[in-house]
C-alpha positions in Angstrom: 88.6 188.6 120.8 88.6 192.1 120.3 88.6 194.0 116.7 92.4 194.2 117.1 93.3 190.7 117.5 90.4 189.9 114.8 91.8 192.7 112.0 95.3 190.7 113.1 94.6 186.8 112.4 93.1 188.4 109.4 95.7 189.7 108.3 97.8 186.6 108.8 94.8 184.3 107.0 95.9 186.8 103.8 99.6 186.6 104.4 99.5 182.6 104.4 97.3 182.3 101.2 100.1 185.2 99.9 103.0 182.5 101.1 101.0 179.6 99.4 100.4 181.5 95.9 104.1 182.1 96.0 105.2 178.8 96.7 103.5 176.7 94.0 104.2 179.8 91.4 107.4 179.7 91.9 107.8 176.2 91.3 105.7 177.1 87.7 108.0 179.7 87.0 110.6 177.4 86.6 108.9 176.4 83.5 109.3 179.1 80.2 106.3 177.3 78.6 104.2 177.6 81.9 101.0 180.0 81.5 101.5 181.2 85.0 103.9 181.7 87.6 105.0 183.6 90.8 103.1 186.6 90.4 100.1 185.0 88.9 99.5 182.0 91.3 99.9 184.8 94.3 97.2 187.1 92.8 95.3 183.7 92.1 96.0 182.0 96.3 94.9 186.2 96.9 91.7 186.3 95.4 90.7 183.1 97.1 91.6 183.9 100.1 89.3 187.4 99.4 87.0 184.9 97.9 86.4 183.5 101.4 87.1 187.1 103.2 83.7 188.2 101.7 81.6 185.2 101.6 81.8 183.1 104.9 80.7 185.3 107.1 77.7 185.4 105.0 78.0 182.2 104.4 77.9 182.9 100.7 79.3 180.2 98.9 77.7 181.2 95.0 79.8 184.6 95.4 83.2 182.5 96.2 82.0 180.2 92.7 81.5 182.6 91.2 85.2 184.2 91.4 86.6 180.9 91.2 84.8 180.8 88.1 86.3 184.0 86.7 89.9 182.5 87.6 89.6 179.4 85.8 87.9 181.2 82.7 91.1 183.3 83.1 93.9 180.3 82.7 92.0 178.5 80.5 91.5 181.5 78.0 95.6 182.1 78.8 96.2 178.3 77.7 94.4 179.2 74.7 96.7 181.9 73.8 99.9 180.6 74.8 102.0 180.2 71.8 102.8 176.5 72.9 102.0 173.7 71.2 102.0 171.1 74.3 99.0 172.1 76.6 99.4 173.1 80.1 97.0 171.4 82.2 99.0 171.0 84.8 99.2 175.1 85.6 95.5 175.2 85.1 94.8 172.9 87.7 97.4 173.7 89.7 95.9 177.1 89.9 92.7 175.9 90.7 93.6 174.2 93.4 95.8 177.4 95.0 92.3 179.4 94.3 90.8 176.7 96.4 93.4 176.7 98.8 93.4 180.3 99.9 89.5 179.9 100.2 89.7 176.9 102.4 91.7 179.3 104.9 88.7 180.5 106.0 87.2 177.6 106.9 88.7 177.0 110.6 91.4 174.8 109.9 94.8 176.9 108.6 97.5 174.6 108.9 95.9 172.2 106.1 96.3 174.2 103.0 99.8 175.1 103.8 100.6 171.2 104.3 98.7 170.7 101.2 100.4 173.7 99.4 103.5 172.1 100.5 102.8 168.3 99.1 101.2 170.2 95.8 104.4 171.8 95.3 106.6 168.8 95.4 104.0 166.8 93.6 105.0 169.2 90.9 108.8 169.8 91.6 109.7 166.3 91.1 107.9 165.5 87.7 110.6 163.6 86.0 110.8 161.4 89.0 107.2 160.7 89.4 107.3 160.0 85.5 109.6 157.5 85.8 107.7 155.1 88.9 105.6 153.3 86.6 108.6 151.9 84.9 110.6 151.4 88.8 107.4 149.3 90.0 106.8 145.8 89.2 103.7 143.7 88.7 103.8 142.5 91.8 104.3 146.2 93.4 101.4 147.1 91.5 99.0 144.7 92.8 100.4 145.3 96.0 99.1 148.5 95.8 96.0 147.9 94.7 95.7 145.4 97.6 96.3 148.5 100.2 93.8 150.3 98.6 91.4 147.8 98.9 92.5 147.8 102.7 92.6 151.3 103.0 89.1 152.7 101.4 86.4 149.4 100.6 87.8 146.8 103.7 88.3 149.1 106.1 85.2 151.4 106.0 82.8 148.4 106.7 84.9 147.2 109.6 82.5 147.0 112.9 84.0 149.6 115.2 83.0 147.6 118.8 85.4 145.5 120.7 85.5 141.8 121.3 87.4 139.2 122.7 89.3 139.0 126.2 89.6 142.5 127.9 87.6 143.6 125.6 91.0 144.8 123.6 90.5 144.2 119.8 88.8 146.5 117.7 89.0 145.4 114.0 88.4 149.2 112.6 90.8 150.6 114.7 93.4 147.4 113.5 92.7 147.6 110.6 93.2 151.3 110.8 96.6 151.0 112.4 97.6 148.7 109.8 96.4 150.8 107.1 98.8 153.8 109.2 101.9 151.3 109.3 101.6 150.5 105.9 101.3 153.8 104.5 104.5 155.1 106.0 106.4 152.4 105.2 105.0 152.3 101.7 106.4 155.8 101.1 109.7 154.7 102.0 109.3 151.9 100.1 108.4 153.6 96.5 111.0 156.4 97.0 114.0 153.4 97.3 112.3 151.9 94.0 112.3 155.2 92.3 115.9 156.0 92.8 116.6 152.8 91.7 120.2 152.5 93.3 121.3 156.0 92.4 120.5 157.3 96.0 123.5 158.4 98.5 124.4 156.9 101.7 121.9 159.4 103.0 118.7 158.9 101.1 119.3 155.2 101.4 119.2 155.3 104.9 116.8 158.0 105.8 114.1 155.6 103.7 115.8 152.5 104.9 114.4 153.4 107.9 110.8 154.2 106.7 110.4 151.0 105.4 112.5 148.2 107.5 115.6 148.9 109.7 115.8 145.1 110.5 116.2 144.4 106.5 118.6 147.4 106.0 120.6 146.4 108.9 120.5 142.8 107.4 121.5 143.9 103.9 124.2 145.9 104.5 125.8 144.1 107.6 126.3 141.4 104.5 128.0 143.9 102.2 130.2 145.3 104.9 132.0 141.2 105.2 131.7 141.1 101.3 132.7 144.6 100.5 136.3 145.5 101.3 136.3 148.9 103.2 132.5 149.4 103.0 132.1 149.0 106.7 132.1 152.9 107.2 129.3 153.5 104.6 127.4 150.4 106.1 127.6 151.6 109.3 126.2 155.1 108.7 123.5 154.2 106.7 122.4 151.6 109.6 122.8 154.5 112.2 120.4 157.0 110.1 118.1 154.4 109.1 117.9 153.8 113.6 117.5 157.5 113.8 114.1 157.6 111.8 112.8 155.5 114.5 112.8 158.2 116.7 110.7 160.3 114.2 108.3 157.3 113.1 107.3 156.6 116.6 106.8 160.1 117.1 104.4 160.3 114.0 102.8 157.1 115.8 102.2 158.9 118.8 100.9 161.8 117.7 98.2 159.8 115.3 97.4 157.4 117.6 97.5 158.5 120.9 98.3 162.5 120.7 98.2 162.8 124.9 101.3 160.9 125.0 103.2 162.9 122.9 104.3 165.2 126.1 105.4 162.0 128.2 107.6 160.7 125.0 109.2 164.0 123.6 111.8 163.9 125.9 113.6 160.4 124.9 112.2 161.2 121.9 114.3 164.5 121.6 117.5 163.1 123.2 117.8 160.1 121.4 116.5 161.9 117.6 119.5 164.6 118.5 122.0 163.1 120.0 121.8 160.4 117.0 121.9 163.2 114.9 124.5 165.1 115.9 126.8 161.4 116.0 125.5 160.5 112.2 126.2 163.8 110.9 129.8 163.0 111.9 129.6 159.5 111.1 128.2 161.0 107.3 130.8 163.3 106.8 133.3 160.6 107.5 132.1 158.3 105.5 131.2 160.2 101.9 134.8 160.4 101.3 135.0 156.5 101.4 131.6 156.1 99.2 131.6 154.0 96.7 128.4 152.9 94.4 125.8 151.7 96.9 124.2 147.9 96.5 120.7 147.8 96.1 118.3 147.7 99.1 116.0 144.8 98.5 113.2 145.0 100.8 109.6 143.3 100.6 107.0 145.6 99.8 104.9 146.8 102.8 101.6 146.8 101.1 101.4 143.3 100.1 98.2 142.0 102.2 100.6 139.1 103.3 102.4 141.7 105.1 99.7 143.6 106.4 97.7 140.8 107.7 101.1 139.9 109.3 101.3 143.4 111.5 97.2 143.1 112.1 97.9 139.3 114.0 101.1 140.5 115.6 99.3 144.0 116.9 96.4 141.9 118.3 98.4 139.0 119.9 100.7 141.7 121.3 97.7 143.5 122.6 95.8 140.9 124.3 99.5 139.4 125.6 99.9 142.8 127.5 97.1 143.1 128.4 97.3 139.4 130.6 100.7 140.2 132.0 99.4 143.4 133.1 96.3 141.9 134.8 98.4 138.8 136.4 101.9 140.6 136.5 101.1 144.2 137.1 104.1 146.3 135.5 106.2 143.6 135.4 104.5 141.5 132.8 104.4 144.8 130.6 108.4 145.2 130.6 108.9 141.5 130.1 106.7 141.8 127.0 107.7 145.0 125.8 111.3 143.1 125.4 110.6 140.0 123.6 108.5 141.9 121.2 110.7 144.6 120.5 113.6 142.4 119.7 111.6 141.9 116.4 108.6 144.5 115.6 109.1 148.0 117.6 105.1 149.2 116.0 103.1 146.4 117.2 104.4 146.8 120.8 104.3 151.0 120.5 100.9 151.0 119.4 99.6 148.4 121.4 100.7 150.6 124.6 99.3 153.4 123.3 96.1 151.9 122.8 96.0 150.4 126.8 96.8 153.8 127.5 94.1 155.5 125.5 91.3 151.8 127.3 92.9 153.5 130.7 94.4 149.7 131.0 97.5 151.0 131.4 99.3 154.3 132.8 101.0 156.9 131.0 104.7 156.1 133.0 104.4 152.2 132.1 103.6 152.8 128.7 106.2 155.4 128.2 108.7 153.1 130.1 107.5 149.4 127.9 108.0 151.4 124.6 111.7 152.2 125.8 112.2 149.2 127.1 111.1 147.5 123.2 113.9 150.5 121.4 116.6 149.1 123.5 115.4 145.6 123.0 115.2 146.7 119.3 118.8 148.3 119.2 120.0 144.7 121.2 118.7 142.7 118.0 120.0 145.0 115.8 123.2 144.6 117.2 123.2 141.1 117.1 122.4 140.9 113.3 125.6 142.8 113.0 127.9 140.8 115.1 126.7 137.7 113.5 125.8 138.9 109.5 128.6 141.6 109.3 132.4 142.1 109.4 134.6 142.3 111.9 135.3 146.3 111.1 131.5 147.0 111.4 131.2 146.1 115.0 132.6 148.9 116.8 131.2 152.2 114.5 127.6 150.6 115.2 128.0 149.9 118.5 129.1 153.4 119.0 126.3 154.5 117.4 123.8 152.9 118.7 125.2 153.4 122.1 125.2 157.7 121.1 121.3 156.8 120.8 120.6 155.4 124.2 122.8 158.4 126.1 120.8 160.2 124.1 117.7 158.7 125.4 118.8 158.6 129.0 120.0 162.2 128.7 116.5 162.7 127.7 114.6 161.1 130.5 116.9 162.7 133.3 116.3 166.3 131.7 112.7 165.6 132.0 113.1 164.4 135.2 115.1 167.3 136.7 112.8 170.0 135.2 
């Protein structure tokens, strides 16, 4: 790299911590009472971002204390004069952090401070609504949680990372990591339906009935399209947006578990995400003029250890079962159980492929093909929970749907193909 492409990223390293300043500060400045706002968490995201300018190269960390130091001694003596009467620990720390932030620039990885500027700032945007989850959760929620976390940072750390059994398939770290993965995304889902309590559009209630169970939402409001006269529009959106997040779930799948794969499934990926887009945009236009108040969406919560321990036995019997029809079927077995198990659970069969493919048991092509194979398998029981829980009305809008999905699929696959 010559001194002009250095001087450059440089440059950009200060423009991003500028970008990140700006961002949180002007979430503060929405405050009056705040101590800070755009043009101080800037200067502050600035002079960390000079902070590790001057001192990495060096590798002088006491200089970049040091002017930490200075910054924090500069909010805290400006809490001490604001003219408030409720403290404002929040903007103290909040600068801190976007000090720390622009420093961490420096340190070879870029693209996490902005990700972590961007969660810090809706952290602080919604306030109110993180106020009010304590009194959303139940008991039950609560311990659930504290189960994941148990999972998540004391169980799973101590798990022995070595495989046993037949094929030599099942590592508990990595299941236990995978479960750990599923959970978490489906537990966000899960605490933003239970923080909006109801109150949530057709929209929201789908894009987060997909997070955390298309099977129950599908369920759910296939019921309240027979028992609901003239809700079988707004039933039959929300099912079609809550499908769509599928396409963006296994994405975020393959690109934690298996990131090589994530060229081989764009393209079905992409067809199927847009195509289902472009349909449920129309479809949610439609069906807003026919909203009425939307029925609660009662769904188990993901982080009980019942229902972890549930996804760990169905990812390893999954694994080990494709594993055997591979070896005695070759290809054949794979498609045969990529079916059956999609009908029910599309993660246990997508990460089970991509794992084969990361053990070189399987190829790229199968893999790619088995987790199609289980979405259309998946769309097929979907289906059937509608023809069977819903009304009459609901059939054909889902149907079209869901059929928009697999053109857009196919569309996907034969545009790969050609190019």
């Amino acid at each position: 790299m010559n001194d002009y492409q250095t001087q450059l990223s440089h440059l950009m390293l200060f423009a991003q911590s500028i970008g990140i300043g700006f961002l949180i500060g002007l979430e503060r400045e929405r405050h009056n009472k705040a101590i800070a706002g755009v043009r101080t968490f800037t200067l502050i995201a600035l002079a960390g971002s000079l902070a590790g300018y001057i001192a990495t190269p060096e590798q002088n960390v006491g200089l970049a204390i040091a002017i930490g130091l200075l910054v924090g001694l500069s909010l805290v003596v400006a809490q001490a004069k604001s003219t408030s009467e409720e403290s404002d620990t929040t903007t103290v720390m909040a600068g801190l952090i976007a000090f720390a932030l622009g420093y961490s620039l420096w340190l070879g990885h870029p693209l996490l401070p902005s990700a972590l500027a961007i969660v810090i700032t809706a952290i602080l945007y919604f306030r109110e609504q993180l106020r009010q989850v304590p009194q959303q959760l139940t008991d039950k929620d609560i311990r659930s949680f504290f189960q994941f976390a148990a999972v998540a940072f004391i169980l799973l750390p101590i798990l022995p990372d070595t495989t046993y059994g037949p094929y030599a398939v099942f590592n508990p770290y990595q299941t236990g990591w995978l479960v750990v993965l599923i959970s978490g995304i489906s537990l966000a889902g899960y605490v933003a339906l239970r923080c909006l309590d109801g109150k949530a559009g057709l929209l929201i209630i789908g894009l987060f009935g997909g997070l955390v169970s298309t099977t129950a939402t599908t369920l759910v409001y296939a019921r309240h399209s027979k028992s609901l006269r003239g809700f079988s529009a707004v039933a039959s959106t929300i099912i079609l947006l809550s499908h769509i997040v599928l396409f963006v779930r296994v994405g975020i799948l393959v690109s934690v578990v298996e990131p090589s794969m994530l060229r081989p499934m764009l393209p079905w990926l992409l067809g199927g995400g847009l195509a289902g887009g472009a349909y449920g945009l129309w479809a949610y236009r439609r069906a807003v003029s026919a909203q009425k108040a939307l029925p609660d969406l009662e769904v188990r919560n993901p982080a009980e250890l019942k229902t972890a321990l549930g996804f760990a036995a169905a990812f390893v019997v999954v694994l080990l079962l494709v594993s055997w029809m591979n070896d005695n079927f070759a290809d054949t077995g794979v498609y045969v159980v990529a079916f059956i198990s999609g009908l029910t659970d599309l993660d246990a069969i997508t990460i089970s492929n991509l794992k084969l493919v990361s053990s070189q048991t399987l190829s790229s092509p199968v893999a790619v093909t088995a987790i199609v194979i289980a979405f259309v398998a998946n769309l097929i029981f979907k289906y059937a929970i509608v023809l069977t829980a819903g009304a009459k009305t609901l059939r054909l809008p889902v149907a079209m749907g869901f059929l928009t999905l697999l053109i857009g699929i196919a569309l996907g696959i034969a545009a790969d193909r050609l190019l």
